[in-house]
C-alpha positions as CSV (number, residue, x, y, z in Angstrom):
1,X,-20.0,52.3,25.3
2,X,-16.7,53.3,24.6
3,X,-16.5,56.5,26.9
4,X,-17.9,54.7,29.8
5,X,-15.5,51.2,29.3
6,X,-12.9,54.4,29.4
7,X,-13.9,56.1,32.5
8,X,-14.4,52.4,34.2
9,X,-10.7,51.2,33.1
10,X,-8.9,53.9,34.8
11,X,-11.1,54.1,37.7
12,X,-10.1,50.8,38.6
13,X,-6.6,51.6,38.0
14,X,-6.9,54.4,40.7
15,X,-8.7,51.9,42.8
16,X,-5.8,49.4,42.8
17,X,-3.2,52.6,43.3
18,X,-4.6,53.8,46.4
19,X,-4.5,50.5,48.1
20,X,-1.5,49.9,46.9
21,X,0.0,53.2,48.5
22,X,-1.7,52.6,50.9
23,X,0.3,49.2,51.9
24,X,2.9,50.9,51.5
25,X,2.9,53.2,53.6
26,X,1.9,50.8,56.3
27,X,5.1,48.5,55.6
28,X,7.2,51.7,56.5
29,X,5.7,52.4,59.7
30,X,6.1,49.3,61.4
31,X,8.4,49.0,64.2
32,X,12.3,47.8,63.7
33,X,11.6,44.5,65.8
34,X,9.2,43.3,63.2
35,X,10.0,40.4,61.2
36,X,11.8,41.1,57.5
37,X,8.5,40.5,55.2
38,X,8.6,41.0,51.6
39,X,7.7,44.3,51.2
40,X,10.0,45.2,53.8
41,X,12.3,47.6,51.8
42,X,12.3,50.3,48.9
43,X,13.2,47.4,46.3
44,X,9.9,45.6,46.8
45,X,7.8,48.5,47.1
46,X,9.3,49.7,43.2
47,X,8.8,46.4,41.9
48,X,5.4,46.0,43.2
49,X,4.7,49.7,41.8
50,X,6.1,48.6,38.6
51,X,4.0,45.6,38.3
52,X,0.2,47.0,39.5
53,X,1.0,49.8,36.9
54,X,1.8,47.4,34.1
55,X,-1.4,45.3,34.5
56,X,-3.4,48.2,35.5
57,X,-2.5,50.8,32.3
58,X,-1.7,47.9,30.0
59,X,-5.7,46.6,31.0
60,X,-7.0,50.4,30.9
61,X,-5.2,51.2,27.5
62,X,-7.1,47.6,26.1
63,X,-10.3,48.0,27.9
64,X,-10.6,51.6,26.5
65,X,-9.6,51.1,22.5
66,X,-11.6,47.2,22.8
67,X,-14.0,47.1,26.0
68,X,-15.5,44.0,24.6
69,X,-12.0,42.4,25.0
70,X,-11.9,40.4,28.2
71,X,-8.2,40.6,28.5
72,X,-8.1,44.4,28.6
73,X,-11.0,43.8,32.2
74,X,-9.1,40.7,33.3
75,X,-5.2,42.7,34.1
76,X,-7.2,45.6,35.3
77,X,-8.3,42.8,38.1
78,X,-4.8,41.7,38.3
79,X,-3.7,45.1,39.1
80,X,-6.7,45.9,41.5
81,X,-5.6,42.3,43.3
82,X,-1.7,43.6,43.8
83,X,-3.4,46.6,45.2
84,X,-5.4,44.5,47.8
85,X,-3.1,42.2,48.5
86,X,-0.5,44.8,49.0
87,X,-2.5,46.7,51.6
88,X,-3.5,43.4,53.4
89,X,0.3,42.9,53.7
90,X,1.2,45.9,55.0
91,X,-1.5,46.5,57.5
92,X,-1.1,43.2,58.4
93,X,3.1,43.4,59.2
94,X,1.9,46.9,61.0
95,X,-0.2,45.0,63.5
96,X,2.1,42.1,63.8
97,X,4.6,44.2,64.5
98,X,2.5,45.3,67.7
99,X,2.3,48.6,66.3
100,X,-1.6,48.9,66.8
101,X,-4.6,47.8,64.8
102,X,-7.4,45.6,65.6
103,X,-6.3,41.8,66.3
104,X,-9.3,40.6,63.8
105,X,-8.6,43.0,60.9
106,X,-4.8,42.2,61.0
107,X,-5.4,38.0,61.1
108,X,-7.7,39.1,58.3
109,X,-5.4,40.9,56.2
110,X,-2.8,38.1,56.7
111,X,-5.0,35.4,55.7
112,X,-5.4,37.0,52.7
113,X,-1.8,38.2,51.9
114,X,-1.7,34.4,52.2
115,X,-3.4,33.4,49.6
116,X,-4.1,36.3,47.1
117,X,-0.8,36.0,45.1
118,X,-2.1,33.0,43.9
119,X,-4.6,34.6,41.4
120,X,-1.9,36.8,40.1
121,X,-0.1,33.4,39.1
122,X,-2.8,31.1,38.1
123,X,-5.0,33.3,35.9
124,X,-2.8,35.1,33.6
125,X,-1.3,31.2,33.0
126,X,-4.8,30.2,32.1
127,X,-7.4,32.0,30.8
128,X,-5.0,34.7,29.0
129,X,-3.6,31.9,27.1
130,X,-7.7,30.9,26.3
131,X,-8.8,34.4,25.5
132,X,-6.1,35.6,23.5
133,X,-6.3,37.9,21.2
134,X,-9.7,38.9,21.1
135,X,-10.8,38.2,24.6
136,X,-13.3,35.0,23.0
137,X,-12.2,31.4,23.2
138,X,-10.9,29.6,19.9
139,X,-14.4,28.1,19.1
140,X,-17.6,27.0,21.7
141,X,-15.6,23.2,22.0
142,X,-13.1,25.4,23.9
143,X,-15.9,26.0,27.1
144,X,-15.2,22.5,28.8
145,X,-11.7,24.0,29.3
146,X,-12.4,27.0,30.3
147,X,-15.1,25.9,33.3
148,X,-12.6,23.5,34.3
149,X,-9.8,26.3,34.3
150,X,-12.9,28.3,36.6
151,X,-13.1,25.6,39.1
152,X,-9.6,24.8,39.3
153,X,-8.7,28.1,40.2
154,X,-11.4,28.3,42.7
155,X,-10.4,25.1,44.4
156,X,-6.6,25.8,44.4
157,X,-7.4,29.1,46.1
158,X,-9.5,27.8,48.6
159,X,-6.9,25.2,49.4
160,X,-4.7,27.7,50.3
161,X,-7.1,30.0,52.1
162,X,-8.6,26.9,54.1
163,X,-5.3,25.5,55.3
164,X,-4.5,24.9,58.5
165,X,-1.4,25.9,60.1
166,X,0.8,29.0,60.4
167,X,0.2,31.9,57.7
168,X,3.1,32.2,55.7
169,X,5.5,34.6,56.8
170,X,3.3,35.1,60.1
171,X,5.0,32.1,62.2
172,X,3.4,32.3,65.2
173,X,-0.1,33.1,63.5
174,X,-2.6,30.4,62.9
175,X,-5.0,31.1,60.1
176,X,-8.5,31.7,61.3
177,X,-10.5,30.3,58.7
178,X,-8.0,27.0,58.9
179,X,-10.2,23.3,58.3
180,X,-8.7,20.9,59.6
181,X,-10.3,17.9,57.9
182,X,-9.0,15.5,55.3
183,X,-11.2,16.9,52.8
184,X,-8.5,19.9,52.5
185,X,-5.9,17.6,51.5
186,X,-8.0,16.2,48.4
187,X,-9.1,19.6,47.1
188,X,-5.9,20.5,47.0
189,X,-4.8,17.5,44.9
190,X,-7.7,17.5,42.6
191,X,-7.8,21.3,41.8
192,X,-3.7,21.3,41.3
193,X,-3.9,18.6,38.5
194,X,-7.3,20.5,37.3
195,X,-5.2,23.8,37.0
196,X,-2.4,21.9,35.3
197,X,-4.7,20.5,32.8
198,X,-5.9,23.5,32.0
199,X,-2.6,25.5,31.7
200,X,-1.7,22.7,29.5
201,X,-4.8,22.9,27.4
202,X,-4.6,27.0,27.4
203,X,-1.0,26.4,25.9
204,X,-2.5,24.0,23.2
205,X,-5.3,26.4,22.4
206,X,-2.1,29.1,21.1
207,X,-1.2,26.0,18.8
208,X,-4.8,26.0,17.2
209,X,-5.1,29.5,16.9
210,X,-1.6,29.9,15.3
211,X,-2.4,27.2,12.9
212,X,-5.8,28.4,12.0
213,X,-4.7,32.2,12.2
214,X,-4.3,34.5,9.2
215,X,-1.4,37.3,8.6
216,X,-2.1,39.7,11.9
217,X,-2.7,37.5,14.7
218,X,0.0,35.3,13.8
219,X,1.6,38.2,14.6
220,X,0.2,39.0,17.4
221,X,0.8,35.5,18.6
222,X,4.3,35.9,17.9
223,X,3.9,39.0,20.4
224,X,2.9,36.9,23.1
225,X,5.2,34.0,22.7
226,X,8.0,36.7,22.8
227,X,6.8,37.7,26.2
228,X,6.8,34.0,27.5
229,X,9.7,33.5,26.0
230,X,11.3,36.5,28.0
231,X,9.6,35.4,31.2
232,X,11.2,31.5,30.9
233,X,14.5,33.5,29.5
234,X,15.0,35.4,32.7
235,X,13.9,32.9,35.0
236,X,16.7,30.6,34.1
237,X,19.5,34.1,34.3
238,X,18.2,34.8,37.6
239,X,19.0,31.4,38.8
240,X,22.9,31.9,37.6
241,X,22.6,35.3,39.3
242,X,21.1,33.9,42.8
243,X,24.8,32.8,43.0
244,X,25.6,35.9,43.9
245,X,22.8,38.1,44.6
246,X,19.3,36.6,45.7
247,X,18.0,40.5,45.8
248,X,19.4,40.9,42.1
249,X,17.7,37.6,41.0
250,X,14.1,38.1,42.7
251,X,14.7,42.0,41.0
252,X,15.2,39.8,37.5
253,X,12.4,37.7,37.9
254,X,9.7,40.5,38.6
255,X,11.5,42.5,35.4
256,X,11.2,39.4,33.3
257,X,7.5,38.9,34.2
258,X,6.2,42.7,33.4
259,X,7.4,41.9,29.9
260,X,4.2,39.1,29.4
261,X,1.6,42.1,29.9
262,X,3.7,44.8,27.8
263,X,3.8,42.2,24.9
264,X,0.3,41.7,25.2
265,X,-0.2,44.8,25.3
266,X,1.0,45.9,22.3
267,X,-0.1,42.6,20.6
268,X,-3.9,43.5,21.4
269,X,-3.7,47.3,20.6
270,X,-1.7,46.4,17.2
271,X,1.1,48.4,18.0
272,X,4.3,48.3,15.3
273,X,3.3,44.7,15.2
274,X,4.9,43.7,11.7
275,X,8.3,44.5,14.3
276,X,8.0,40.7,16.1
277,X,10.1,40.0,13.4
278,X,12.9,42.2,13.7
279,X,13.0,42.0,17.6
280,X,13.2,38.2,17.8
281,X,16.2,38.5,14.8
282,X,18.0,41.3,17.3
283,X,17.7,38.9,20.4
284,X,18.8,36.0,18.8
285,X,21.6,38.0,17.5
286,X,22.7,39.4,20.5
287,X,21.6,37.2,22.9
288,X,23.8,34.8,20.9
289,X,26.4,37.1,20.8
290,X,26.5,37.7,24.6
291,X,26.9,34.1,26.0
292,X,29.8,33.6,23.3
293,X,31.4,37.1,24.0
294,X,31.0,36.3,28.0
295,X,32.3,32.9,27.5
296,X,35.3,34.0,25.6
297,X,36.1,36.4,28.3
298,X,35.8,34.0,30.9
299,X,37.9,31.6,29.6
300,X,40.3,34.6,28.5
301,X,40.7,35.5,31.7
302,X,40.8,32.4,33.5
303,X,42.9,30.6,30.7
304,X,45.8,33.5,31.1
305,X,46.2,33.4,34.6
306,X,46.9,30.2,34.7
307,X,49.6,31.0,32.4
308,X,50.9,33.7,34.4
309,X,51.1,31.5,37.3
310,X,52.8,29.4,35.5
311,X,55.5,31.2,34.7
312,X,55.9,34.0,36.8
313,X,53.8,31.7,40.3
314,X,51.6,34.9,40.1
315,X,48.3,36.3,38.8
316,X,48.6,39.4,36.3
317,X,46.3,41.8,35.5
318,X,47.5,42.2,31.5
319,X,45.2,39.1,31.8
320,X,41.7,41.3,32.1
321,X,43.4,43.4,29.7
322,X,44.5,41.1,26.8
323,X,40.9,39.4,27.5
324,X,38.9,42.7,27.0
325,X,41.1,43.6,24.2
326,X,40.1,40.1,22.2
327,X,36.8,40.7,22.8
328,X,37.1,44.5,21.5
329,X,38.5,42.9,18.1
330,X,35.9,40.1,17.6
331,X,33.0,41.8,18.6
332,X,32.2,43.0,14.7
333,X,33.2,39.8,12.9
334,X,31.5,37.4,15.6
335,X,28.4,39.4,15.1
336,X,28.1,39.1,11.2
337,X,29.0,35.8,11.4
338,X,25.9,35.1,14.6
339,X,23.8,37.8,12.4
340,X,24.2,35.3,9.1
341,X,23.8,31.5,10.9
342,X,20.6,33.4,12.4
343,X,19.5,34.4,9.4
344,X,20.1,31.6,7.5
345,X,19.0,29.2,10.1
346,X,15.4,31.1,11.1
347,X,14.9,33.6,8.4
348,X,15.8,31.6,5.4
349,X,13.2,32.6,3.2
350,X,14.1,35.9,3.4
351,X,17.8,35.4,3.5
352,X,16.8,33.4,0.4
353,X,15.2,36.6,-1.2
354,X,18.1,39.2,0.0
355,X,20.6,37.3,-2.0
356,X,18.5,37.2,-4.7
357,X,18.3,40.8,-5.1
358,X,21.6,40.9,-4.1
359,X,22.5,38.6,-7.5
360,X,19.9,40.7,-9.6
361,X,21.4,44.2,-8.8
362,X,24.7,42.9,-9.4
363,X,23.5,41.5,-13.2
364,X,21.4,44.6,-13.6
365,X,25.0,46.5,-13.8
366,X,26.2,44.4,-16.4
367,X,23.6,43.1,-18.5
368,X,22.7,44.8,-22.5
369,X,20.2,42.0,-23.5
370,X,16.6,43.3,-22.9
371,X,15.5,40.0,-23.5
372,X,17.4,38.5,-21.3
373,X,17.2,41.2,-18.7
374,X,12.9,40.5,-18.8
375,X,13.8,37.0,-17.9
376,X,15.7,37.4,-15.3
377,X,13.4,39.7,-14.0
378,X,10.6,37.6,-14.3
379,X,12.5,34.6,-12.2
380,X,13.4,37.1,-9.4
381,X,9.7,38.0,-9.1
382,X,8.9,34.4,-8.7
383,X,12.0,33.6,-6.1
384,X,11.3,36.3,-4.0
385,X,7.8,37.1,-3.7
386,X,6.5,33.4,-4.4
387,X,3.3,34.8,-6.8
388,X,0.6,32.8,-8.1
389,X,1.3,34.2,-12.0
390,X,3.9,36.9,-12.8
391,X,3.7,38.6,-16.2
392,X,5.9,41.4,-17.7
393,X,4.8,44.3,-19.8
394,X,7.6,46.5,-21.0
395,X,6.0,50.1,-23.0
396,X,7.2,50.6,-26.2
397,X,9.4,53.3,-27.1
398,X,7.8,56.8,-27.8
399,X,7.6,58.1,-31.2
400,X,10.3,60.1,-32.2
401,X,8.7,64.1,-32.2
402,X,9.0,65.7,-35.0
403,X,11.1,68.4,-36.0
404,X,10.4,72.0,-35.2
405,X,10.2,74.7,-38.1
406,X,13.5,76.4,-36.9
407,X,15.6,73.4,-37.5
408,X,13.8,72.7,-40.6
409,X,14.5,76.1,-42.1
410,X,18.1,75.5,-41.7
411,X,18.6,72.6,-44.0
412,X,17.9,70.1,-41.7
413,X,16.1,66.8,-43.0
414,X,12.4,66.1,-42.1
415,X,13.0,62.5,-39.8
């Protein structure tokens, strides 16, 4: 079972890298009057690398070590579905481009460079919220969600696929499997509130499990809220950095969202997963740190300027460097002080515990009273590691050995 789960994982991930390359390749080779498509350009073609190989390894490396794991099969389909989708597109921009091709195949491949992305979105939002960790659903009440999460999906891809109208970034392109009939219209409404229900109840279902969880997949569930936490995160940067740079923003994005298969990657295989703890301390800490060292900068610089202007009716560039010299000096201090409200406001059990020692140790130098000294290590034990019973046994002093023969002869006393 194992060996074959194996050999299927990474053939699929071969499968979804060959059409992938394919696409690719394709996208190049279209002529210069062609329209600017997505994949038109080295950037996409890296970040669409980056993500098929994510899904694809993460889902090989899961499907391999736990084939009965559903999650492990389900990104190995993601990453076969990037590969399609991505040699759809780019056969489809090489015949559009009047390149060559057949007309049928290349209205083909666009209609479903039309709609395939949507799988990529809707499933991982759905039923890797349901199945996770184990690939099985919290308990059997769980199926009504899941067969609506099925037919939602189905209905919200066949609203796109069954549109009528131009195909996406093919203007003058009508799809060819288009219906024009009314009926379109209310499968699109029904299966979008469907699919929203279910993402919804698939986000409830982590709640359950967390609450009903024991030690390890509280961790792991910790994993996987780290990873959505990272995708949300970077979704609101990259809309401060489509300010300046829509390319760097859509680059952020796609960065942000590779992070929810690595996390749940490492969740399912168990790897280091007592670190959630300490990751989520260090971003807090320096995520913290960075908008309040930005900040000050900012308002450094723009607060010193004005100043200059002021006096001299000029900017100054001892402005930049005053600025970058504050933030040289605070940087240590700020981050003890963010390192200790973090701790104190999200780890305070064990900040709690550390000062506890801290205390002990600090006794333990100065303290003669064995009596006392048992006490007080009895009450750290029970502040610290919260035990049902503590006891303390302390072994009695050795008897003295008795003297040896030489010592004896010389006059010495027998003890």
């Amino acid at each position: 079972m194992g060996r074959r789960a194996a050999w299927l994982a990474w053939s699929l991930v071969a499968l979804s890298v060959a059409p992938l390359l394919g696409g690719i390749a394709l996208a190049q080779m279209t002529k210069s009057t062609a329209p600017k498509l997505p994949f038109d350009g080295v950037v996409d073609a890296v970040f669409t690398l980056a993500t098929l190989f994510t899904f694809s390894i993460v889902g090989a490396i899961i499907a391999s070590r736990h084939p009965r794991n559903t999650i492990g099969w389900l990104f190995c389909a993601i990453g076969l579905v990037v590969g399609l989708d991505t040699l759809a597109w780019g056969y489809a921009e090489f015949w559009y481009s009047g390149s060559s091709g057949s007309r049928s195949l290349g209205e083909t491949a666009a209609w479903f460079s039309s709609w395939s992305w949507t799988l990529e979105v809707v499933v991982p939002t759905t039923f890797l919220l349901l199945l996770f960790p184990d690939g099985r659903l919290p308990s059997p009440r769980w199926r009504p969600v899941a067969w609506c999460a099925g037919l939602g999906i189905i209905g919200f891809v066949a609203s796109y696929a069954l549109e009528a109208g131009p195909l996406g970034a093919f203007p003058k392109l009508m799809n060819p499997y288009g219906v024009d009939s009314p009926g379109v219209g209310i499968v699109t409404i029904a299966s979008n509130v469907v699919v929203g229900g279910s993402m919804v109840a698939a986000a409830i279902s982590i709640i359950v499990r967390a609450h009903r969880a024991g030690r390890v997949e509280r961790l792991q569930i910790k994993w996987l809220a780290y990873g959505g936490a990272v995708v949300v995160g970077t979704i609101f940067v990259s809309g401060g950095i489509s300010v300046w740079s829509e390319t760097l923003s859509i680059a952020a994005i796609s960065l942000g969202l590779l992070g929810l298969p690595l996390f749940t990657g490492i969740a399912i295989a168990r790897h280091r997963l007592y670190d959630i703890d300490l990751i989520i301390n260090r971003t807090l800490v320096y995520g913290s740190l960075t908008v309040l060292l930005a900040a000050t900068y900012v308002g450094g610089v723009v607060g010193l300027q004005y100043v200059f202007r002021a006096l001299t009716g000029q900017g100054s560039t001892l402005a930049v460097v005053a600025s970058t010299l504050v933030i040289a000096a605070l940087f240590n201090p700020l981050r003890r002080r963010v390192q200790g409200f973090v701790d104190r406001r999200f780890y305070r059990k064990k900040y709690d515990a550390a000062k506890t020692l801290e205390a002990f140790s600090a006794q333990l130098r100065e303290e003669t009273d064995l009596d006392a000294l048992s006490s007080e290590v009895v009450g750290v034990a029970r502040r610290t590691m919260q035990p049902a019973h503590v006891s303390l046994w302390l072994r009695p002093d050795p008897k003295p050995e008795g003297r040896s023969p030489a010592l004896e002869q010389d006059g010495h006393e027998k003890p």
